[in-house]
N, CA, C and O atoms as a MOPAC input file, in Angstrom:
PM7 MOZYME 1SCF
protein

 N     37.98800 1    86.82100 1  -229.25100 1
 C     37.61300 1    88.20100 1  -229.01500 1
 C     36.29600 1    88.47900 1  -229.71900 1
 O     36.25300 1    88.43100 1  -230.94900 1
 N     35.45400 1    88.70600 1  -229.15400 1
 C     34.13900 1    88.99600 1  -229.42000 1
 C     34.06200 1    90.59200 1  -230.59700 1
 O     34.57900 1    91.68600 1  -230.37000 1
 N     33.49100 1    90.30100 1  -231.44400 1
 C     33.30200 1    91.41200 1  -232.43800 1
 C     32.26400 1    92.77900 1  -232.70600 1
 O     31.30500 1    92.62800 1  -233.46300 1
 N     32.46800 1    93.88400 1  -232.15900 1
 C     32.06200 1    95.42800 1  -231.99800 1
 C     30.57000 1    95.16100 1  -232.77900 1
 O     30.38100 1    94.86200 1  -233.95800 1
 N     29.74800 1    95.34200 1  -231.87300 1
 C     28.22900 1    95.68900 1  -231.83300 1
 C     28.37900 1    96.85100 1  -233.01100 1
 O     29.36700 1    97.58400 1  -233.06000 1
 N     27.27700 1    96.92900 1  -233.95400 1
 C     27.02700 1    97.65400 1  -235.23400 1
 C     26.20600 1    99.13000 1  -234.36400 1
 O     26.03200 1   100.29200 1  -234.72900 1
 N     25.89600 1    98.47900 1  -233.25500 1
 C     24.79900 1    99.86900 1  -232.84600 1
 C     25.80900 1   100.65200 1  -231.52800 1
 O     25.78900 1   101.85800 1  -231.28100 1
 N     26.52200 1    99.77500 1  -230.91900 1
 C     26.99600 1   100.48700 1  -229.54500 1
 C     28.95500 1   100.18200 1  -229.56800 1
 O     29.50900 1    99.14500 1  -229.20500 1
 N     29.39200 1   100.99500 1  -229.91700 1
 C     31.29900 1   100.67800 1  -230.09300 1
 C     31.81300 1    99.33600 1  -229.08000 1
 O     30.87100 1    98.77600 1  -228.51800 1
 N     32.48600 1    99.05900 1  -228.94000 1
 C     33.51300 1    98.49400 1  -227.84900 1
 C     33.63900 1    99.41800 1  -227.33000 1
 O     33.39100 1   100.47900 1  -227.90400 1
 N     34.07100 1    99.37500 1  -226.04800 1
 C     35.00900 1   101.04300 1  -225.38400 1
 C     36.23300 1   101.05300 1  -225.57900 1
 O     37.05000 1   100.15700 1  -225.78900 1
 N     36.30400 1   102.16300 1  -225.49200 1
 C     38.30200 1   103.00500 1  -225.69300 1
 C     38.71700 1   103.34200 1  -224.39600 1
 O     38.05100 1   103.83000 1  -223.48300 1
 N     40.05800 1   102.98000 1  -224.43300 1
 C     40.17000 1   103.30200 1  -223.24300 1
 C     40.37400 1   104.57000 1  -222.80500 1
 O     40.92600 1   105.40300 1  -223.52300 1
 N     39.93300 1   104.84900 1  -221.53700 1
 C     40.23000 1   106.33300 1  -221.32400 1
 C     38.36700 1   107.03800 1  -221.44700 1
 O     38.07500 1   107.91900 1  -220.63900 1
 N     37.56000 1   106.69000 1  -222.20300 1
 C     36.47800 1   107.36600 1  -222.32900 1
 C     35.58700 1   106.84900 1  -221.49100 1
 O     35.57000 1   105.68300 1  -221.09800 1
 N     34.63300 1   107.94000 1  -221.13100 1
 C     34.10600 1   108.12700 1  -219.85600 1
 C     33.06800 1   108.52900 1  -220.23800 1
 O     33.15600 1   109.07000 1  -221.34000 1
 N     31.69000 1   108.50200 1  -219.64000 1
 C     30.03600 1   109.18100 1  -219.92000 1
 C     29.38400 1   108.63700 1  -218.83300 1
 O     28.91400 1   107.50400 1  -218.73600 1
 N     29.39600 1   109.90500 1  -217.68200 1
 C     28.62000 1   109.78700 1  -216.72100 1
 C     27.57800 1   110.55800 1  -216.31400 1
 O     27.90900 1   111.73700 1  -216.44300 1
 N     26.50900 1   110.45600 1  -215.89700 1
 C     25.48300 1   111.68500 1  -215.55700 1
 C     25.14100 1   111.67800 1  -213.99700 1
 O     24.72800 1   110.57700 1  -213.63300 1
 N     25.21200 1   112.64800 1  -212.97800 1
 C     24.85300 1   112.87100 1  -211.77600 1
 C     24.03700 1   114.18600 1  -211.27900 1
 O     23.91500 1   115.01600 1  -212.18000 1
 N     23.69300 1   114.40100 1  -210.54900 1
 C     22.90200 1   113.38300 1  -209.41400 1
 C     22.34000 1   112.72900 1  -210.43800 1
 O     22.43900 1   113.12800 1  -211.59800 1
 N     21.29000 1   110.98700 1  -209.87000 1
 C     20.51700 1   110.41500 1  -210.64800 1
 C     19.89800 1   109.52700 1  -209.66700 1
 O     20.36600 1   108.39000 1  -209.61100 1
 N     18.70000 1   109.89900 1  -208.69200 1
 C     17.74700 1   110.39100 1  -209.55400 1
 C     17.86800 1   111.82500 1  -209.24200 1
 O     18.59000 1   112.08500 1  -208.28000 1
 N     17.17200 1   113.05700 1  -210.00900 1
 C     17.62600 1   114.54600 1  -209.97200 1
 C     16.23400 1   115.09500 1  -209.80600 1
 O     15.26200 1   114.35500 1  -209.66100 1
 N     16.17900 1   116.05700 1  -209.82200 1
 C     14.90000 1   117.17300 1  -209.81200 1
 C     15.14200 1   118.16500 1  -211.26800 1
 O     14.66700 1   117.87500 1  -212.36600 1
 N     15.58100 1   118.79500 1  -211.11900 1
 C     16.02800 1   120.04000 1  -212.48900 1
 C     16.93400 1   120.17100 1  -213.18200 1
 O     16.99000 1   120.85500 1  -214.20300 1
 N     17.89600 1   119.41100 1  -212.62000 1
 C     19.26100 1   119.46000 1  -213.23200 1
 C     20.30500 1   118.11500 1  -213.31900 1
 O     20.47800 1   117.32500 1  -212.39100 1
 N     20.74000 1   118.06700 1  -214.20600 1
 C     21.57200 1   116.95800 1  -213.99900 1
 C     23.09800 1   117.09900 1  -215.14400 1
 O     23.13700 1   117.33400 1  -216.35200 1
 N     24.26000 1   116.83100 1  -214.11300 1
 C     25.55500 1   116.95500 1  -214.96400 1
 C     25.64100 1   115.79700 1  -215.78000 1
 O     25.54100 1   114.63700 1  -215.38200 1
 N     25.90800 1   116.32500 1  -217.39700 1
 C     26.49500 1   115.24800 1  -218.02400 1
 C     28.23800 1   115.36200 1  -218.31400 1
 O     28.76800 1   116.05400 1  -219.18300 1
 N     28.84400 1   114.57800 1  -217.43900 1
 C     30.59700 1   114.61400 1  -217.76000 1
 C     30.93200 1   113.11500 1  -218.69000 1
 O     30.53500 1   111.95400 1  -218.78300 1
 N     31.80100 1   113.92400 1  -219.19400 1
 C     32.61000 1   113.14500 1  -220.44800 1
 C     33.90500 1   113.26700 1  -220.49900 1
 O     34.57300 1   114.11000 1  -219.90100 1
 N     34.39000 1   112.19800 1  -221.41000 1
 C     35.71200 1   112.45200 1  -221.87400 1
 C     36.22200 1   111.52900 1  -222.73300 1
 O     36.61000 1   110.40500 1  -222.41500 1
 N     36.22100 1   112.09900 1  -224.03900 1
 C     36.36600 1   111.27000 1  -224.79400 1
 C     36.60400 1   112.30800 1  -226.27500 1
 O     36.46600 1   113.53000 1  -226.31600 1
 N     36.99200 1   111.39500 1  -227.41100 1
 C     37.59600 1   112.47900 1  -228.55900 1
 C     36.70000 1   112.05700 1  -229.92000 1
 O     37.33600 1   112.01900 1  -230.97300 1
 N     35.38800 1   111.76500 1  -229.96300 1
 C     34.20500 1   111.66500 1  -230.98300 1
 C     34.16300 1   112.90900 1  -231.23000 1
 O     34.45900 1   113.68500 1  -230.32100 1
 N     33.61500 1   113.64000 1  -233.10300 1
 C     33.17800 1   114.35900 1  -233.17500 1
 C     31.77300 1   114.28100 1  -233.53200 1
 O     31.04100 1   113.36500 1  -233.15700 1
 N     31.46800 1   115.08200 1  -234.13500 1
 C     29.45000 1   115.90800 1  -234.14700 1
 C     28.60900 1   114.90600 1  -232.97100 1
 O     27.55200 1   114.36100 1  -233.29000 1
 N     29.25800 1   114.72400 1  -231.47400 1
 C     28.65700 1   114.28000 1  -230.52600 1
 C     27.33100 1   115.42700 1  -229.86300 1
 O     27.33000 1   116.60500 1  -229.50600 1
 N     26.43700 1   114.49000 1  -229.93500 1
 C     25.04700 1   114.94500 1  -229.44800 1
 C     24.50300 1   114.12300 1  -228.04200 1
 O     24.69000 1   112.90900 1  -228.12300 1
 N     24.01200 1   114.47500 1  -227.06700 1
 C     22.59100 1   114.10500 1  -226.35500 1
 C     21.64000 1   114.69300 1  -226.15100 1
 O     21.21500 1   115.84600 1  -226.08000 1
 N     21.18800 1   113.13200 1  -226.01400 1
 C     19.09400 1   113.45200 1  -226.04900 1
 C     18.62900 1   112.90100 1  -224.98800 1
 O     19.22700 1   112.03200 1  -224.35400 1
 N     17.11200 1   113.53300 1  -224.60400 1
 C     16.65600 1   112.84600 1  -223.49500 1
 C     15.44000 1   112.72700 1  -224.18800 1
 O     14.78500 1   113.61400 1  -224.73400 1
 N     15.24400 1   111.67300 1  -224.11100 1
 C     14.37800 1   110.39800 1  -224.69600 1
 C     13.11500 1   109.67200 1  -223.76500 1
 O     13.27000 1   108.61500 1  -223.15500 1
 N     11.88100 1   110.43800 1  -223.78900 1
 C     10.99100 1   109.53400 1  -223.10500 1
 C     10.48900 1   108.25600 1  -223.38400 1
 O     10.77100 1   107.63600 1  -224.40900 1
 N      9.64200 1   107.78800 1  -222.36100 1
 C      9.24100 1   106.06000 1  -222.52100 1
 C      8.76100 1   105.78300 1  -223.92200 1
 O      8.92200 1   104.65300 1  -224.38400 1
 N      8.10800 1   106.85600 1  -224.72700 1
 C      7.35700 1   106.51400 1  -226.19500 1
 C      8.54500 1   106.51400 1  -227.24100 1
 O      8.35600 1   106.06200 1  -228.37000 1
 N     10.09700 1   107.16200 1  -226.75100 1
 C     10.95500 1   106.57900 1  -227.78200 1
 C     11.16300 1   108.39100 1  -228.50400 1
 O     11.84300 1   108.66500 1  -229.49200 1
 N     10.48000 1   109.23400 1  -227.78300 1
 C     10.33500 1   110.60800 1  -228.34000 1
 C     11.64700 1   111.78300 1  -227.92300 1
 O     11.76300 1   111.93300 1  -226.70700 1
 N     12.45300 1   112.46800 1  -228.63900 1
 C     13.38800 1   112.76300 1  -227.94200 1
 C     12.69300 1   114.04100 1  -227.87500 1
 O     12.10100 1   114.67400 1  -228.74900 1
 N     12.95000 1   114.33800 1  -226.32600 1
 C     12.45300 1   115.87200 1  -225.97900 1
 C     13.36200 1   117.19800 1  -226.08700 1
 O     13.14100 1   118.27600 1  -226.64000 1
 N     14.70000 1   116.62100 1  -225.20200 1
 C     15.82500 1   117.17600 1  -225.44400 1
 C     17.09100 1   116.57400 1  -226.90600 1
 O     17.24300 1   115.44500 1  -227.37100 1
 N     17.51300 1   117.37100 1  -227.11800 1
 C     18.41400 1   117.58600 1  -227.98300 1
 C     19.25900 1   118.62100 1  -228.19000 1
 O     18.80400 1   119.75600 1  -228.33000 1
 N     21.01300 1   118.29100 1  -228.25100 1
 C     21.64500 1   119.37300 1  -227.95900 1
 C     23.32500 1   118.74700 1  -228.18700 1
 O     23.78700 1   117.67700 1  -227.79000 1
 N     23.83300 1   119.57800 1  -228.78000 1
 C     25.26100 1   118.84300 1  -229.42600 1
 C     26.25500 1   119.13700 1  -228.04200 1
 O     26.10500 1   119.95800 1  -227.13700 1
 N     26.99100 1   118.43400 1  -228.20100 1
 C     28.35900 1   118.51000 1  -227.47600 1
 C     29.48500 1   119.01100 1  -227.58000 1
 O     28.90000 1   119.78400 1  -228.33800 1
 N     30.76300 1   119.43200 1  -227.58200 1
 C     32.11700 1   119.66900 1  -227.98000 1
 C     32.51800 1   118.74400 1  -228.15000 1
 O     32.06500 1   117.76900 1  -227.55100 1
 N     33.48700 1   118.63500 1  -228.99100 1
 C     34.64700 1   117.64500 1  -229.13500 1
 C     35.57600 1   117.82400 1  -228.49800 1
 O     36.00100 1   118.96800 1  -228.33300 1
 N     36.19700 1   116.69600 1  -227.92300 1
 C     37.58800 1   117.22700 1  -226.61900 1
 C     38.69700 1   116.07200 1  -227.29400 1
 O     39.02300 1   114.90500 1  -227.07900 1
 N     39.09700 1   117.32400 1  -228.37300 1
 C     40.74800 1   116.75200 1  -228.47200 1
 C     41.74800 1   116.53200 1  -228.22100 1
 O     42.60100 1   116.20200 1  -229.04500 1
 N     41.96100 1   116.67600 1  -226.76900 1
 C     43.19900 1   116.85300 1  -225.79900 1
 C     42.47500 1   115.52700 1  -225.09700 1
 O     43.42500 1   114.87300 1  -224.66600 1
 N     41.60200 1   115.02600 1  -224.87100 1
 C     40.89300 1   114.00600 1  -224.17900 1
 C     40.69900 1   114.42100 1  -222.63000 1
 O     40.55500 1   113.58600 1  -221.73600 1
 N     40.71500 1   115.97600 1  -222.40400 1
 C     40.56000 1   116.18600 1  -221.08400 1
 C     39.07500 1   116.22800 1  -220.71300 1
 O     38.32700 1   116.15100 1  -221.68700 1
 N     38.40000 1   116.34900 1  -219.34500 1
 C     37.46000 1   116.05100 1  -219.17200 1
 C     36.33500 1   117.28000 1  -219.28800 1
 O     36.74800 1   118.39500 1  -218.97100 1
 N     35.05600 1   117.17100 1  -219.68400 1
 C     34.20900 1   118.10200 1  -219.90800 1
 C     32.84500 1   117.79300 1  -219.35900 1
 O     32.31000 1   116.70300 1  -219.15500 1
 N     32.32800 1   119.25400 1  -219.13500 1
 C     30.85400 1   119.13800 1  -218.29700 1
 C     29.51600 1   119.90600 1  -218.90100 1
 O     29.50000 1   121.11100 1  -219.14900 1
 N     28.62400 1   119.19400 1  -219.05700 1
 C     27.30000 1   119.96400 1  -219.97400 1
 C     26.49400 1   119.72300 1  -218.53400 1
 O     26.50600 1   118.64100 1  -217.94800 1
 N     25.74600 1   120.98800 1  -218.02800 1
 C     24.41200 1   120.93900 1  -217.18200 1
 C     23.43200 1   120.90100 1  -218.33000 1
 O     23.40900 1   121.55500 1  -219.37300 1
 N     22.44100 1   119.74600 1  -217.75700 1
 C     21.47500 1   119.35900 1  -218.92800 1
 C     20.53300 1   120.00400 1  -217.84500 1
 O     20.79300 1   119.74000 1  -216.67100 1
 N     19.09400 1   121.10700 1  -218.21900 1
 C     18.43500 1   121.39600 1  -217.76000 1
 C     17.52000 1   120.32000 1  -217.74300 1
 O     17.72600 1   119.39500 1  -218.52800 1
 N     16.18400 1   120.26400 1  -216.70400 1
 C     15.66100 1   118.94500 1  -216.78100 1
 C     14.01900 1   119.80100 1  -216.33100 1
 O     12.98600 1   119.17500 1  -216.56900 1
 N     13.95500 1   120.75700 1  -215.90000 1
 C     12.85900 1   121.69800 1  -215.47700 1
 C     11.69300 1   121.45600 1  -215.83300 1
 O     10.73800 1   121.41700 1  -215.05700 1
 N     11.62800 1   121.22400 1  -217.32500 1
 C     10.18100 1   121.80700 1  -218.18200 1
 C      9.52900 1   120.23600 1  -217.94100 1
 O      8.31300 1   120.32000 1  -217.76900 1
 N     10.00900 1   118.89900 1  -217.89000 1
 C      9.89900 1   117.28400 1  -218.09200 1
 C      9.37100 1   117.17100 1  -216.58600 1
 O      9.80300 1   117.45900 1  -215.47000 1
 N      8.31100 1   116.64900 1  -217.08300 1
 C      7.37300 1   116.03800 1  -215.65200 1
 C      7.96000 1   114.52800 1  -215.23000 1
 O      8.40300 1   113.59800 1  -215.90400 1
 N      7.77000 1   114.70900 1  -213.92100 1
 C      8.41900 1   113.47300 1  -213.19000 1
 C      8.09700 1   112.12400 1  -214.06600 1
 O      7.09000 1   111.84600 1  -214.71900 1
 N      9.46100 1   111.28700 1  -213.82400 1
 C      9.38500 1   110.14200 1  -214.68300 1
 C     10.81900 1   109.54600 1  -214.62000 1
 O     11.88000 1   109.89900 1  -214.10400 1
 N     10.33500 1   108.33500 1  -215.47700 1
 C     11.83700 1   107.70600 1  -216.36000 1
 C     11.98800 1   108.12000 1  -217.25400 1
 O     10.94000 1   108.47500 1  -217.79400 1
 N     13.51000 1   108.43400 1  -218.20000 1
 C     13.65700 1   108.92800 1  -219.13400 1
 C     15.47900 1   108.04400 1  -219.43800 1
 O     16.08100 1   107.42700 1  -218.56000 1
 N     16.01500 1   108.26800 1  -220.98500 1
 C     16.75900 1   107.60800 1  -221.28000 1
 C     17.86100 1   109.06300 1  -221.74700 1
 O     17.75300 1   110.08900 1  -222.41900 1
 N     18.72700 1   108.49500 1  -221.06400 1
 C     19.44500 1   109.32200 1  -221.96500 1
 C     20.78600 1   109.25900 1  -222.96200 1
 O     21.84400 1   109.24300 1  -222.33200 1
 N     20.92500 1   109.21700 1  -224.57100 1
 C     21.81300 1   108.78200 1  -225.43300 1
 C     22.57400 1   109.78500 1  -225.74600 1
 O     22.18700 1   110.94000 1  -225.92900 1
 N     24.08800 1   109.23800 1  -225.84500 1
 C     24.68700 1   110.20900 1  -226.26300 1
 C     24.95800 1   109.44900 1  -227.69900 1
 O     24.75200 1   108.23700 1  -227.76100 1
 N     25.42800 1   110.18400 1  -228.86600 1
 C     25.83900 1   109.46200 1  -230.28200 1
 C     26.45300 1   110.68900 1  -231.13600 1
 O     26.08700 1   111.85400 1  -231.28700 1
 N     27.60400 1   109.89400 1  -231.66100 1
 C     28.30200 1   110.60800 1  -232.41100 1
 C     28.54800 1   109.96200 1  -233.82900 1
 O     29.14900 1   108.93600 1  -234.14800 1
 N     27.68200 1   111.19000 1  -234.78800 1
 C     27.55800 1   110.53500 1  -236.27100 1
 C     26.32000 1   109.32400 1  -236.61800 1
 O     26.35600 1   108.44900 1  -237.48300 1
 N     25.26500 1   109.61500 1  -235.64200 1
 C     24.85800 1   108.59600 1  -235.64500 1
 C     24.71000 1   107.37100 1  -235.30100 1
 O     23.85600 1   106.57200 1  -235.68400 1
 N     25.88000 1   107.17500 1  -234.28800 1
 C     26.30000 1   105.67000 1  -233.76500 1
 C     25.86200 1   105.94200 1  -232.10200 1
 O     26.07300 1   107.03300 1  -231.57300 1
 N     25.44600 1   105.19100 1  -231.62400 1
 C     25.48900 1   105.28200 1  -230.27100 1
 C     26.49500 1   105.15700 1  -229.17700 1
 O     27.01100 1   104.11600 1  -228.77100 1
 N     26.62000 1   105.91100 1  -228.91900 1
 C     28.23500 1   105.68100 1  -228.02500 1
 C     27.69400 1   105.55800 1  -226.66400 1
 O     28.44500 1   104.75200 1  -226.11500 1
 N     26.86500 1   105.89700 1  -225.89400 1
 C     26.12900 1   105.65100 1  -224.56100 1
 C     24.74100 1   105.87500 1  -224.11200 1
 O     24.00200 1   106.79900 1  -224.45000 1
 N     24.51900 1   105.01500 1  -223.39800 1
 C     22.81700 1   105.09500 1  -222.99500 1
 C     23.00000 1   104.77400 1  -221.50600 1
 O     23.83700 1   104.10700 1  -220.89700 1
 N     21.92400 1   105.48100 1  -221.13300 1
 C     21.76200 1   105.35500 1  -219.03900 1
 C     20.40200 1   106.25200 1  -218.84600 1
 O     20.15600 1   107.38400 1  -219.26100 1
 N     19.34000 1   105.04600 1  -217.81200 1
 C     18.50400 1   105.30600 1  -217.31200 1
 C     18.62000 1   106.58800 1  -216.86300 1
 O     19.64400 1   106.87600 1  -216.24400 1
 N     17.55800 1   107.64200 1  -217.09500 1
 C     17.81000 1   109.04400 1  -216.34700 1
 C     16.46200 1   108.87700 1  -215.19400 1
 O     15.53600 1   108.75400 1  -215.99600 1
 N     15.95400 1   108.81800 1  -214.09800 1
 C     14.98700 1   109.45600 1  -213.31500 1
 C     15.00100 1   110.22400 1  -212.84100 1
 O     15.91000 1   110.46500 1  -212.04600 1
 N     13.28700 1   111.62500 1  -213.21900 1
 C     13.13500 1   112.75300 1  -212.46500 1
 C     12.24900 1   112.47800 1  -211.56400 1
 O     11.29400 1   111.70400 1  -211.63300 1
 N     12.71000 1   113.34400 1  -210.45000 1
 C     11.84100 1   113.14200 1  -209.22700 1
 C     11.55500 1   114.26600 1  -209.05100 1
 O     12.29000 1   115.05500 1  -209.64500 1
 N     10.41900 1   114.88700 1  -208.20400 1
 C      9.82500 1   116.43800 1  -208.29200 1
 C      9.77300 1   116.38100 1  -206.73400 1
 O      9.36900 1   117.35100 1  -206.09400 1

């Protein structure tokens, strides 16, 4: 059995981090489900710069939850987007805006 990455968990089962539409124009859903607390995402351009930043809820029942991430003000591009709780990275996924 291979041993838990220091930067990215193993997964649990049951937890989920998806973002749609992708690629988007202005908006894009981030759904989750999972029971981390002081969970945050960021949207992170190519220089490594986070533009967005913005905490999450904690879902202690492990039911499922939805953040609309505005995407408006960010000129067309690639962008990354991390979610991390406490500091640890719990997920990363290519974001592209299209105008």
């Amino acid at each position: 059995m291979a041993s838990p990455s220091t930067t990215m968990p193993e997964p649990v089962e049951g937890e989920e981090f998806k973002i749609y539409p992708n690629p988007t124009k202005d908006y894009t859903t981030l759904s989750y489900n999972c029971k981390f607390a002081n969970m945050t995402y960021s949207i992170i351009d190519i220089q490594g710069k986070a533009l967005i930043t913005a905490a999450m809820k904690t879902i202690e029942d492990m039911s499922s939850n939805e953040v609309l991430v505005d995407l408006s003000k960010l000129s067309m591009g690639s962008y990354q987007i991390l979610i991390k709780s406490n500091n640890t990275i719990l997920w990363s996924e290519k974001l592209i805006i299209t105008k």
